[in-house]
PyMOL commands that place a pseudoatom at each C-alpha (Angstrom):
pseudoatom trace, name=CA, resn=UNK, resi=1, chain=A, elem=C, hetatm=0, pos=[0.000, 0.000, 0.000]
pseudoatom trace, name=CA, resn=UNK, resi=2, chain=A, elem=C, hetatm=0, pos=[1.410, 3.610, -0.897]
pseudoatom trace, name=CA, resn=UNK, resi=3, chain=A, elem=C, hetatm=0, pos=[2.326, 6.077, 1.826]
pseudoatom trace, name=CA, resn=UNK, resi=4, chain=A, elem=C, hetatm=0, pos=[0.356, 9.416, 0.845]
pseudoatom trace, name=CA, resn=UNK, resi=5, chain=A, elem=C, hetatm=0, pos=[2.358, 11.358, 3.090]
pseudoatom trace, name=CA, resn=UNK, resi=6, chain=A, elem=C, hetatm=0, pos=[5.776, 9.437, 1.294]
pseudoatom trace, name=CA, resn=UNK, resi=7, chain=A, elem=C, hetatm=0, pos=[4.729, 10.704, -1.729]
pseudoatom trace, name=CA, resn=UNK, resi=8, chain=A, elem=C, hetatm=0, pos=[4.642, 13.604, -1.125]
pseudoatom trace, name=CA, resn=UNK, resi=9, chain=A, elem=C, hetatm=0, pos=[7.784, 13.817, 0.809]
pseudoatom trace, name=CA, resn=UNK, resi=10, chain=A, elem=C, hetatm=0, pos=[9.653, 12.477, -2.185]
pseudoatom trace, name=CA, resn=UNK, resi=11, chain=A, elem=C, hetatm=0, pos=[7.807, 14.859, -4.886]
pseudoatom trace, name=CA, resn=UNK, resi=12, chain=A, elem=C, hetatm=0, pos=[8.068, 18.096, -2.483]
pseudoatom trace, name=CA, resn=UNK, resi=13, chain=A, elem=C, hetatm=0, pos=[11.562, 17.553, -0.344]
pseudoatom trace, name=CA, resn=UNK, resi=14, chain=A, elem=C, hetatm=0, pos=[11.815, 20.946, 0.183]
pseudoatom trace, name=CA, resn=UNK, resi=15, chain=A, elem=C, hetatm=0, pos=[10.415, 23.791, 2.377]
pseudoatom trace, name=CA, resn=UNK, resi=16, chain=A, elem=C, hetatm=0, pos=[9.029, 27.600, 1.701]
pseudoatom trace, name=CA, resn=UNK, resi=17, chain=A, elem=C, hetatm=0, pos=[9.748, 30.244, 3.318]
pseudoatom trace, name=CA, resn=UNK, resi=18, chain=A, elem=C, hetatm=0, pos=[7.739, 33.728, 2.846]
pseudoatom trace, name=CA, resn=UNK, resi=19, chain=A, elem=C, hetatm=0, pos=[8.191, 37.451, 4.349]
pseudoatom trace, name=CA, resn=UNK, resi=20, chain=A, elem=C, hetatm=0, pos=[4.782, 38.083, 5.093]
pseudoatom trace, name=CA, resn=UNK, resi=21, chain=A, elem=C, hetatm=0, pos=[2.820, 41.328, 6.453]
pseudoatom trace, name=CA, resn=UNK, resi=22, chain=A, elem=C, hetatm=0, pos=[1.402, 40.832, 9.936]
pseudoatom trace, name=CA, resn=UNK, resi=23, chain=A, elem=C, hetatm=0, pos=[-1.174, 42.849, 9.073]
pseudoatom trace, name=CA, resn=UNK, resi=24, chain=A, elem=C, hetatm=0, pos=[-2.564, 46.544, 8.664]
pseudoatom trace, name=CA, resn=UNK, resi=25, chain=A, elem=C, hetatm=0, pos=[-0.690, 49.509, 9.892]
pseudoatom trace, name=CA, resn=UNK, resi=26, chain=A, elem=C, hetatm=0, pos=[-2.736, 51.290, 13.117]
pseudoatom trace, name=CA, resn=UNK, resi=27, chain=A, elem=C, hetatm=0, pos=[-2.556, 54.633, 14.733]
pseudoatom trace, name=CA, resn=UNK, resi=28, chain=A, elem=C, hetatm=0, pos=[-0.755, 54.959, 18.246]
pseudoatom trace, name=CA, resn=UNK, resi=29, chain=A, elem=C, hetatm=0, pos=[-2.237, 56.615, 20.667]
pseudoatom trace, name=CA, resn=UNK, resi=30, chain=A, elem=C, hetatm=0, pos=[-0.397, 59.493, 19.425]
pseudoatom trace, name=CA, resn=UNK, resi=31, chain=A, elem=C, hetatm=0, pos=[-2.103, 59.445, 16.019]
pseudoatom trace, name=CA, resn=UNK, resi=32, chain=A, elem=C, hetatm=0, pos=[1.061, 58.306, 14.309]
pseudoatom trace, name=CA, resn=UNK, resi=33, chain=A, elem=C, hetatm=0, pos=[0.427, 55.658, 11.945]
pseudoatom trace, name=CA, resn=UNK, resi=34, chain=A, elem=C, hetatm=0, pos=[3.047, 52.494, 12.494]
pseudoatom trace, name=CA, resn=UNK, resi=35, chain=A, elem=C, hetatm=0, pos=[3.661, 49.981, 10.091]
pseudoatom trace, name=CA, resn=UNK, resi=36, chain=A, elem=C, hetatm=0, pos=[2.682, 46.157, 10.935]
pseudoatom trace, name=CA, resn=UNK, resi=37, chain=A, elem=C, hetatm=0, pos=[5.522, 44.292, 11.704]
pseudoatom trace, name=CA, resn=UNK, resi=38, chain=A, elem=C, hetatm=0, pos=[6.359, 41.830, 9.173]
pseudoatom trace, name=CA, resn=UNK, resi=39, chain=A, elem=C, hetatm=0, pos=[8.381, 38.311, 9.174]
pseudoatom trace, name=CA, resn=UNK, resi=40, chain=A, elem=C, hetatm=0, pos=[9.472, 34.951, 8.005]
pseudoatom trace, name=CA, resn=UNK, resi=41, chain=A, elem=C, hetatm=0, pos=[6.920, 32.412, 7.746]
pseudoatom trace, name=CA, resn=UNK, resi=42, chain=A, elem=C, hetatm=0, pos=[7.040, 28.819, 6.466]
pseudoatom trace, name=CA, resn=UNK, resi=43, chain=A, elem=C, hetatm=0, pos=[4.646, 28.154, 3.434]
pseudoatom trace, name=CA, resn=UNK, resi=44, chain=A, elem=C, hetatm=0, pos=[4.847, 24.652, 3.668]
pseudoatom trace, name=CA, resn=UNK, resi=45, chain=A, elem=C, hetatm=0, pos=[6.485, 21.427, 0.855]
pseudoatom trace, name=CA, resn=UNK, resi=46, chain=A, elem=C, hetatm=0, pos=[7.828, 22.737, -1.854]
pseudoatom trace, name=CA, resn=UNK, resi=47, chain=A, elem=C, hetatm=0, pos=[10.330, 21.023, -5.204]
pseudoatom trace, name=CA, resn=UNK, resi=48, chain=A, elem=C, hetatm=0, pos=[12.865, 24.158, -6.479]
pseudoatom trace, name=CA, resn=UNK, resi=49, chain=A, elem=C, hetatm=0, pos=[13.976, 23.670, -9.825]
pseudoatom trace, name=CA, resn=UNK, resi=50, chain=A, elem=C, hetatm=0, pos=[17.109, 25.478, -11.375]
pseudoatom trace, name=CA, resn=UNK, resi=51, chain=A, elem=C, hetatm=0, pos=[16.646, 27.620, -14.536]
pseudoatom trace, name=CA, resn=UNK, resi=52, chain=A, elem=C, hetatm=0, pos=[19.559, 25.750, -16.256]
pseudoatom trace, name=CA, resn=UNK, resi=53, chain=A, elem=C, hetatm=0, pos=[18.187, 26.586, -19.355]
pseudoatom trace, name=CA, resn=UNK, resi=54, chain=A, elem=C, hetatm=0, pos=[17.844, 30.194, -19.265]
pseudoatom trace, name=CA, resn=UNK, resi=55, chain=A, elem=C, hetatm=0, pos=[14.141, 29.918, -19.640]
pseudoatom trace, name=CA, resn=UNK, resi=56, chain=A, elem=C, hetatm=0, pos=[12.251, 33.083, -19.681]
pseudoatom trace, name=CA, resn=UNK, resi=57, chain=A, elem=C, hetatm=0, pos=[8.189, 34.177, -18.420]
pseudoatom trace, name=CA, resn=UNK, resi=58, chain=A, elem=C, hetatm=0, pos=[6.482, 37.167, -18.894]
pseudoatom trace, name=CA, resn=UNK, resi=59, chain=A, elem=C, hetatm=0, pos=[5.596, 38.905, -15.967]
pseudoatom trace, name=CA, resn=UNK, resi=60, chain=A, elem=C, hetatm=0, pos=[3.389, 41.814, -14.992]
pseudoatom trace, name=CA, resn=UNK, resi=61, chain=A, elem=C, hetatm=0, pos=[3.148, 44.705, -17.392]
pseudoatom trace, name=CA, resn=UNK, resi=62, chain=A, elem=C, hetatm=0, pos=[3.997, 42.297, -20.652]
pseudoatom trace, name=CA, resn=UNK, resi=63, chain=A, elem=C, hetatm=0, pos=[8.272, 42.294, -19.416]
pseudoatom trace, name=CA, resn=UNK, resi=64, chain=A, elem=C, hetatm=0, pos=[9.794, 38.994, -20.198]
pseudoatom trace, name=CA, resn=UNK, resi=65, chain=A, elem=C, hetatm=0, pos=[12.433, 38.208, -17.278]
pseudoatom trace, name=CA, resn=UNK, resi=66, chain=A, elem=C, hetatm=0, pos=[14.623, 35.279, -16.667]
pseudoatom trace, name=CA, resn=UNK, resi=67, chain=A, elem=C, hetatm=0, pos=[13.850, 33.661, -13.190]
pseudoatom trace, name=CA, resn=UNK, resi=68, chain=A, elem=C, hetatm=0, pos=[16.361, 31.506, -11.526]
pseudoatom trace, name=CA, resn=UNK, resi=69, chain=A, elem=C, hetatm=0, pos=[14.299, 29.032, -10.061]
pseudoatom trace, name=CA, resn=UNK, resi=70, chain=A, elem=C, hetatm=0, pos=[10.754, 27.239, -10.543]
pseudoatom trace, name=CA, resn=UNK, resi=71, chain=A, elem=C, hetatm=0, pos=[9.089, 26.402, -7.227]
pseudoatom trace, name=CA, resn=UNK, resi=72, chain=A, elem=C, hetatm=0, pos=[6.336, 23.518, -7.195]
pseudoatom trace, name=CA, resn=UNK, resi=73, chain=A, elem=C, hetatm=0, pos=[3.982, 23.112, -4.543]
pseudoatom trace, name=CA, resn=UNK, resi=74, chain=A, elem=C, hetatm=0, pos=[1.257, 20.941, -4.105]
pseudoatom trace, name=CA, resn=UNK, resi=75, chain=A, elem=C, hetatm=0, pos=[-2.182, 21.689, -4.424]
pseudoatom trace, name=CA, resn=UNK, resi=76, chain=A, elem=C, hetatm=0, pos=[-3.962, 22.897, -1.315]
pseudoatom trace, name=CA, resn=UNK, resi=77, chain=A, elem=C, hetatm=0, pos=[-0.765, 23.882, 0.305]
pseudoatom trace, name=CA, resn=UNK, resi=78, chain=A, elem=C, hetatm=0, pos=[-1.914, 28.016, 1.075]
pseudoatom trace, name=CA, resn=UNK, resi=79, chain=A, elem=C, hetatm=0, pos=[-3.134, 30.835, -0.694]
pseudoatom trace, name=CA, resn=UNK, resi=80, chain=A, elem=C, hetatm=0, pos=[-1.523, 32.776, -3.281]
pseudoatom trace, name=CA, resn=UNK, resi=81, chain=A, elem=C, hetatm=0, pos=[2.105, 34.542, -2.878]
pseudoatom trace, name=CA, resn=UNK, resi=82, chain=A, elem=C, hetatm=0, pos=[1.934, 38.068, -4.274]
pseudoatom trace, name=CA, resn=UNK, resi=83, chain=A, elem=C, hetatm=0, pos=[4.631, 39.094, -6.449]
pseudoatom trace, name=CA, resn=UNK, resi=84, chain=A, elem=C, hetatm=0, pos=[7.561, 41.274, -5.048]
pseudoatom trace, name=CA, resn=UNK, resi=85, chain=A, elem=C, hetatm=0, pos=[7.168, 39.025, -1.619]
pseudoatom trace, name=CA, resn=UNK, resi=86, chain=A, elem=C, hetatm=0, pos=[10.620, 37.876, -0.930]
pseudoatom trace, name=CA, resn=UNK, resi=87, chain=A, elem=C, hetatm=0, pos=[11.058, 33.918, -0.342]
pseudoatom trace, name=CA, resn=UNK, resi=88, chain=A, elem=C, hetatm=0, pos=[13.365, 31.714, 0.497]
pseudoatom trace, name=CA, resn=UNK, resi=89, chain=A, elem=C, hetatm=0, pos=[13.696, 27.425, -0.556]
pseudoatom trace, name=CA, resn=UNK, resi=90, chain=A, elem=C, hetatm=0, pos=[15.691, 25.488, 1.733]
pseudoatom trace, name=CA, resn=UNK, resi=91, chain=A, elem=C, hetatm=0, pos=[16.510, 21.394, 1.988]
pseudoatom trace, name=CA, resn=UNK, resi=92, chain=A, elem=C, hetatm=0, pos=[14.781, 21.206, 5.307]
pseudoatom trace, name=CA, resn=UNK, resi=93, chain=A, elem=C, hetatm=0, pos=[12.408, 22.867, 7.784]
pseudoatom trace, name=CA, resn=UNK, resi=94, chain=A, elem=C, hetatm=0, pos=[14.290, 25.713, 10.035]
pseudoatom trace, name=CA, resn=UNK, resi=95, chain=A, elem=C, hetatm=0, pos=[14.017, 26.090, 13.497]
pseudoatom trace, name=CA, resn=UNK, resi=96, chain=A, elem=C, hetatm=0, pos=[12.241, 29.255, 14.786]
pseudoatom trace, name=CA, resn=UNK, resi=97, chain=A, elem=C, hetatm=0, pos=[15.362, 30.793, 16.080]
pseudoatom trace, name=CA, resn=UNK, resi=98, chain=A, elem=C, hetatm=0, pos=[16.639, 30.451, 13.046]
pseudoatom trace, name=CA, resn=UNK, resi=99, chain=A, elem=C, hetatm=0, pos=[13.522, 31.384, 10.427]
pseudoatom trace, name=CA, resn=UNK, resi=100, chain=A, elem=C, hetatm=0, pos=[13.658, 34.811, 12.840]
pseudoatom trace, name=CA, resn=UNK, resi=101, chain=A, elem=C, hetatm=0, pos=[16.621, 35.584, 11.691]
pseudoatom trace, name=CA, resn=UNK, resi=102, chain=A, elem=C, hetatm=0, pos=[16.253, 35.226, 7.832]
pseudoatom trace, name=CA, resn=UNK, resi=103, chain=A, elem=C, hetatm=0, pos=[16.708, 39.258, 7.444]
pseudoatom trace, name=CA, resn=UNK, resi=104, chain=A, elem=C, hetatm=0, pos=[20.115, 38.786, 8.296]
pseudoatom trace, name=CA, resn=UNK, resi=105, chain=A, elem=C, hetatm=0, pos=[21.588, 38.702, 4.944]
pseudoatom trace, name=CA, resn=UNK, resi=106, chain=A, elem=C, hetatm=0, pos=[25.028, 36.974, 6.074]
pseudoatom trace, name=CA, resn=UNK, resi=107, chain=A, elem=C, hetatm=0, pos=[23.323, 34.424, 7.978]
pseudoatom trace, name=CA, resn=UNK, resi=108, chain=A, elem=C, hetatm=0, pos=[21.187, 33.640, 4.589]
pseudoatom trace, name=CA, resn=UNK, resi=109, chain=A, elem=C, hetatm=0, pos=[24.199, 33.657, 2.955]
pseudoatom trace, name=CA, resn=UNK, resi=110, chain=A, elem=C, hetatm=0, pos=[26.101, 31.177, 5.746]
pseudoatom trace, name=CA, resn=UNK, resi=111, chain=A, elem=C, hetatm=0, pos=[22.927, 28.675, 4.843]
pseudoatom trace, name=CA, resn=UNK, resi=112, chain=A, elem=C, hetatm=0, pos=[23.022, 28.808, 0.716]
pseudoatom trace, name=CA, resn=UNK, resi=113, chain=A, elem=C, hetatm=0, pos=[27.017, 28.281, 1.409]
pseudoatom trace, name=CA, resn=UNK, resi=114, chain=A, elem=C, hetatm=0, pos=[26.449, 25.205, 3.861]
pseudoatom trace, name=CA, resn=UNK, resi=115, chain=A, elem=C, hetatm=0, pos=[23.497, 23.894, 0.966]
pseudoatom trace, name=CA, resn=UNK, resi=116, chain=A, elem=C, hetatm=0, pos=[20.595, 24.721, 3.160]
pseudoatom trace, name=CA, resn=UNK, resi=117, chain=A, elem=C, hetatm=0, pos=[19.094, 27.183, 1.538]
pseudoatom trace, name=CA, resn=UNK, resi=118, chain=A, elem=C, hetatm=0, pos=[18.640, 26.550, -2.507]
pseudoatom trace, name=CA, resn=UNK, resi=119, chain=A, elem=C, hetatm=0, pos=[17.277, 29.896, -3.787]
pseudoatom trace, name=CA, resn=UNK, resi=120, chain=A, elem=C, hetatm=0, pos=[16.565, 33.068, -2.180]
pseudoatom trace, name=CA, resn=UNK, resi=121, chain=A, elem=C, hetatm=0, pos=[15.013, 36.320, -3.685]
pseudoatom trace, name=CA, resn=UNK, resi=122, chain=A, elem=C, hetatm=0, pos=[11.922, 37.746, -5.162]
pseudoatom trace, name=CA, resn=UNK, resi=123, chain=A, elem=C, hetatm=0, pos=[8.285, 35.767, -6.368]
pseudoatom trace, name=CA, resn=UNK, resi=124, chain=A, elem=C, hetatm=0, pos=[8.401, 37.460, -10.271]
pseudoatom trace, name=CA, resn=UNK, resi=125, chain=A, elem=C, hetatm=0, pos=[4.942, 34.999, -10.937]
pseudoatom trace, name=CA, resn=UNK, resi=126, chain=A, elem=C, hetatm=0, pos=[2.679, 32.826, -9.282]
pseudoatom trace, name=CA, resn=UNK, resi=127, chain=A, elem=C, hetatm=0, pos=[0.312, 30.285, -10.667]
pseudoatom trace, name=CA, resn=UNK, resi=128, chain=A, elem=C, hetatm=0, pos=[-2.457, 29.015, -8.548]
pseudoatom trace, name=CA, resn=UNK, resi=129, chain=A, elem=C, hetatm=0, pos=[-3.038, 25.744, -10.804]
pseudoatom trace, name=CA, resn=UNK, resi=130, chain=A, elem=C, hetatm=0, pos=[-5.994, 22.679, -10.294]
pseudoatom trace, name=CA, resn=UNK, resi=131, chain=A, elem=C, hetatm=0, pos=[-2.792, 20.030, -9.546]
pseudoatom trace, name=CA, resn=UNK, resi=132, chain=A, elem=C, hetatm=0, pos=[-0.471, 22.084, -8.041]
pseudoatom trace, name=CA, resn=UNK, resi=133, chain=A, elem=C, hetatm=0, pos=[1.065, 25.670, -7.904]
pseudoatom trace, name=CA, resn=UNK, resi=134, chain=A, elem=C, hetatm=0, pos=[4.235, 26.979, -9.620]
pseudoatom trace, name=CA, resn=UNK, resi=135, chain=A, elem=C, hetatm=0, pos=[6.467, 29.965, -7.941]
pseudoatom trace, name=CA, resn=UNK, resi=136, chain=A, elem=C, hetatm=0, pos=[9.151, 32.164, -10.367]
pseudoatom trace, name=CA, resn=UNK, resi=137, chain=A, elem=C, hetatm=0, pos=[12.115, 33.355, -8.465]
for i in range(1, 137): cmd.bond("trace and resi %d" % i, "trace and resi %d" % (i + 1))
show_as sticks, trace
zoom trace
């Protein structure tokens, strides 16, 4: 008998990581508006793929731009990713001390040099599909 949850281990070995909004900005009790604070939060399974080929998309406003990675999740895994919302792919799931500390650009860089983290940048495209939803970094 097949292992659903083995499946899709082995299709989706890898996690997603988003910067997200916490929410609205509100007025102190000064009357000065403060921005929500925002941070790292895990998307859920993910596959990254490589642009080896150079492979191009057209984004918003009719530019076509080269991405440098395809990310594959499977269906039902969240809501949609706006574009410009940074992201991050790693090999494995991140502790919390650790996913609060993504903004730190040298630790981010510590993890892609130890092969943690795969890709890390910018959503350029999302696609909400019926099987399954595709990220452009």
């Amino acid at each position: 008998m097949v292992n659903l949850a083995d499946v899709i281990n082995n299709q989706y070995p890898h996690r997603l990581y988003y910067r997200a909004n916490e929410g609205e900005a509100t007025q102190d009790d000064h009357g000065a508006w403060r921005e929500s604070e925002a941070g790292w939060m895990l998307y859920g399974a993910c596959r990254e793929e490589t642009n080896g080929k150079g492979a191009t998309i057209a984004t918003a406003g009719g530019k076509f731009t080269t991405f440098s990675a395809l990310i594959q999740i499977p269906q039902g895994a969240g809501t949609r990713i706006p574009e410009g919302t940074e992201v991050i792919a790693t090999d494995k799931e991140l502790d919390a001390a650790t996913v609060a500390r993504l903004d730190d650009a040298n630790l981010v860089q510590e993890l892609v040099n130890e092969g943690t983290v795969r890709v890390a940048g910018t959503c350029l495209k999302f696609d909400l599909g019926r099987l399954h939803s595709r990220l452009w970094v």
